[in-house]
Structures are given as C-alpha cells and as structure tokens.
C-alpha positions in Angstrom: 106.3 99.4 77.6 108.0 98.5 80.6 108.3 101.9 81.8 104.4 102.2 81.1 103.6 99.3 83.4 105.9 100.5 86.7 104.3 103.9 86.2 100.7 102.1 86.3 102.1 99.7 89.3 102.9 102.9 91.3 100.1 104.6 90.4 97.4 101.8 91.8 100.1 101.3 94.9 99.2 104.9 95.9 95.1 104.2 95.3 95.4 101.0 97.1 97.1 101.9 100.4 95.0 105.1 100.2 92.1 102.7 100.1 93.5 100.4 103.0 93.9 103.6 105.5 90.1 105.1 104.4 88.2 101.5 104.6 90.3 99.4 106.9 91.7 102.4 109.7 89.4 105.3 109.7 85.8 103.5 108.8 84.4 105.4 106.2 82.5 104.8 103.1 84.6 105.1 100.4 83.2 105.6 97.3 83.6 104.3 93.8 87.1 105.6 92.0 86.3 107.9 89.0 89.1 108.5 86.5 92.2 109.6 88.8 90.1 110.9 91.4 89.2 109.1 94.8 86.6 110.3 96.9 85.5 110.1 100.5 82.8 111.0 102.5 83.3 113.5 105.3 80.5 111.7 107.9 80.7 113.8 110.7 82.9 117.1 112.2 85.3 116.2 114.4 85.4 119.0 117.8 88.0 120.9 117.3 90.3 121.2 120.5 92.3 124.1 120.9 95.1 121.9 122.8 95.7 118.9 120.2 97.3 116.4 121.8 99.5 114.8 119.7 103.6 115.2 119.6 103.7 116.7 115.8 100.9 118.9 115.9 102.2 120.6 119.4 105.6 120.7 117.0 104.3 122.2 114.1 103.5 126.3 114.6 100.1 126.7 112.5 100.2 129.9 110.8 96.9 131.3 108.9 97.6 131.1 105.3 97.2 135.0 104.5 99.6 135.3 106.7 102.3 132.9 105.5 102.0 133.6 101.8 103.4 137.0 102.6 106.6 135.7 104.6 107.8 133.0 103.0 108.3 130.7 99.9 107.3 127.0 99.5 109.6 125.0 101.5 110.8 121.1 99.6 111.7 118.3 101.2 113.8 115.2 99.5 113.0 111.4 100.6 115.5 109.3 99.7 115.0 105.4 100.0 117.3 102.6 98.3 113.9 102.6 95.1 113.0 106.0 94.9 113.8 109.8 95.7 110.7 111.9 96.4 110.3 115.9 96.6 107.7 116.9 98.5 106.2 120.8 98.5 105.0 122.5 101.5 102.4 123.9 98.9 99.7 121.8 98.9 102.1 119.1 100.6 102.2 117.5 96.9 104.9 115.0 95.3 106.9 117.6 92.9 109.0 115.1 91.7 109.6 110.6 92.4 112.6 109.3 90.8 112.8 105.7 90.5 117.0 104.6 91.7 117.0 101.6 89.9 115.6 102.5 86.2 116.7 105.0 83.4 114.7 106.9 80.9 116.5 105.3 78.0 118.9 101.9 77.6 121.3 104.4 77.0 124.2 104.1 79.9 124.3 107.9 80.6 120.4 107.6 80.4 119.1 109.7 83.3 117.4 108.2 86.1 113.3 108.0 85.2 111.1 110.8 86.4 106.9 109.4 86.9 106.3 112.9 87.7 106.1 115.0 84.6 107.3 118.6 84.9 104.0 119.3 82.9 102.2 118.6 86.2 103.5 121.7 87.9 101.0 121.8 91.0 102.4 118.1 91.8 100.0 114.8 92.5 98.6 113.5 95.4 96.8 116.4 95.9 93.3 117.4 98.4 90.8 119.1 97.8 86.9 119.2 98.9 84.1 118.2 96.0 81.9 121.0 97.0 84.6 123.7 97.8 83.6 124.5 101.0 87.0 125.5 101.7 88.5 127.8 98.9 91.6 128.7 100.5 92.3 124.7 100.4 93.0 124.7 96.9 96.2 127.2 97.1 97.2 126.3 100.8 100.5 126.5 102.1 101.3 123.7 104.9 103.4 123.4 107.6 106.0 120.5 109.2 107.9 119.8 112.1 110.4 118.2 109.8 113.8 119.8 110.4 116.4 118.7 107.6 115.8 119.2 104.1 116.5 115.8 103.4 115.4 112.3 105.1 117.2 109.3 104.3 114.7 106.0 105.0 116.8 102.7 104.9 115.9 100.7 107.3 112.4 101.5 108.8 109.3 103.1 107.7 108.7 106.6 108.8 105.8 108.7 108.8 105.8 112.8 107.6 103.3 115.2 108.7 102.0 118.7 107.3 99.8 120.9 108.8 97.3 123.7 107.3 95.2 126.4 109.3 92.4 128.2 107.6 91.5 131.9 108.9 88.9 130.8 110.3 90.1 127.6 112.5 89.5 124.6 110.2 93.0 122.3 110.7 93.7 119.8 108.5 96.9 117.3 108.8 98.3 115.3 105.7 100.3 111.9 106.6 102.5 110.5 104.2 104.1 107.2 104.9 107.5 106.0 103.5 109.1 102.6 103.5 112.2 101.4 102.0 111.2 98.2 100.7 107.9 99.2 98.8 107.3 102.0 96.1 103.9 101.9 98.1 103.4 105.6 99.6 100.7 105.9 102.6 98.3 108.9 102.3 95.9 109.9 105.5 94.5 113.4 105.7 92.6 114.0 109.5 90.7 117.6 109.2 89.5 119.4 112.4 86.5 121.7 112.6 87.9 124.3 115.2 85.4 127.0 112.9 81.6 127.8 113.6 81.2 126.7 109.8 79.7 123.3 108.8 81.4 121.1 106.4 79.3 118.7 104.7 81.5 117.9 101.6 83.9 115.3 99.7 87.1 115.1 100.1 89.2 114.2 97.3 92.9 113.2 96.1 94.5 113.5 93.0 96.6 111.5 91.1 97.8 113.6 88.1 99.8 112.0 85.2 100.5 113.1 81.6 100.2 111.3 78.1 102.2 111.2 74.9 100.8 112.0 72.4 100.4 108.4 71.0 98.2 107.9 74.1 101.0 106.3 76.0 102.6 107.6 79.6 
C-alpha cells in the first residue's frame, strides 16, 4: 500500500511541475487532465530560424529521422541522484526505467531496489505526441543530445538535459527534462519550431503510462 502511494506521489510530481512550466513559464492555456493524459494548446507557430541561438541546440547535430534510423540504435542515458536512478531513451526521449535508492520491492533484505516503471510499458512514459497527428513521424522519432557520458551523476545541483528531433521537412522540436537531487519531482518542457511551410494547429500531449495488477492495484 505504501508502495502504491509513492508511485501515485511521483506520478502527480511529474503532472504538477509539468503544469507549473506550461501555466506559470510559457503562458498557455492548459487544459483539463483526462485520465493520464495532459494536454496543451499549441497557440501560435513559432518562426523557425535556421541559426538557433542557444548553446545546446548549436551542440546537438540534427539529423532527419529517415536518415538516423538507418545508422544507428537508440542511445540510453542513466541519471543517478542520491533518490532515484533514471534511464532515459534517445527514442522518443522517454523514461525506460526510475528506480527509487531508498525502497525495495519486498521487506525481504535481498529485495531488489523498486522499479515504478513496468517493463510492460516498453515504449517508456513521459512521452509527446500531437492530438491531431499532424506530425506522424513524431510518434516513432529518434532524438538527439549533446550529452556526452552515458551516465550523469546529480548530487548537488539541479541540472537540465536536452534532446533534439528534426522532421524531413524542418519542424524542430526540443524536450527539457530537469533533475534535482533533493526532489523525485522531474521537470518536462517541450519548445517546437516551425522551420516547414506546413501549419500546425494541433494538441500537444504527454503521457504518463503505468500498469495494474490484476486486483486493480499498481
């Protein structure tokens, strides 16, 4: 029951902050969760410039997703902080796996550490998409980071990770996580840049996936 109840904490820690950078940073209208899903209005294209300047997109090569899919497989990337270790997966840029440090699966001693990602879920959570589908290739796209090591260890300060995603035809879009050691709280901000002579009027949404026993619990 315990179990259940940091599962459920974690969960509403990644809808909350994900709320906090949607109504309190960027200004949009957010609308009204449904089930796991949290949607927000796209209000307006952003021009896309050719030269972005900002430090981690200048960094990160953006390769057209045809094009990568043949050349390479999904990268993963470990977090480790004193609560938690996450896996992130260059496809999609989803949490694959988030293992809390300081609880086991069982009272047992030799108990394994306790998983809040079921290997059932094998696309991984905290994942974007578009209501409408406007952008198909989204669902299956391979990102990009300027990221370096393999694993980042976060102890003292916070520390922001980026991916990056090209369509074929010039759309950019940029996921943000945000890691902290002193919180299970995970920041989520996805920017998305028009560089394409396509319009996008559509939802975007994120998913937070989770499984259930059988009696109905987590």
């Amino acid at each position: 029951m315990e179990q259940a109840r940091i599962f459920i904490a974690i969960a509403l820690s990644f809808i909350v902050f994900l709320l906090w950078e949607i109504f309190f940073v960027d200004k949009q209208v957010v609308e009204k969760p449904k089930q796991d899903l949290q949607t927000q209005t796209i209000s307006k294209e952003e021009p896309y410039v050719k030269e972005i300047n900002t430090k981690s997109v200048d960094k990160a090569p953006l390769i057209k997703e045809d094009v990568l899919k043949t050349i390479k497989s999904p990268r993963v990337i470990r977090v480790n902080t004193p609560l938690y270790s996450a896996i992130i997966s260059e496809k999609g840029a989803v949490l694959k796996s988030f293992v809390l440090n300081k609880y086991r699966e069982s009272v047992e001693p030799d108990s394994p550490l306790l998983e809040m990602i079921s290997p059932e879920i094998k696309d991984g959570t905290i994942k974007i998409g578009l209501a409408g589908n406007s952008v198909p290739a989204l669902n299956d796209a391979f990102f990009m980071t300027d990221i370096k090591d393999d694993a980042i260890e976060i102890n003292d300060n916070s520390k922001e990770l980026s991916f990056f995603w090209k369509s074929s035809n010039g759309i950019v879009i940029e996921k943000k996580f945000l890691f902290s050691p002193e919180t299970y709280m995970i920041g989520c901000k996805v920017i998305i840049k028009n560089g394409s002579n396509q319009t996008i009027q559509d939802n975007l949404i994120l998913s937070l996936f989770k499984t259930y026993a059988e009696n109905g619990r987590m």
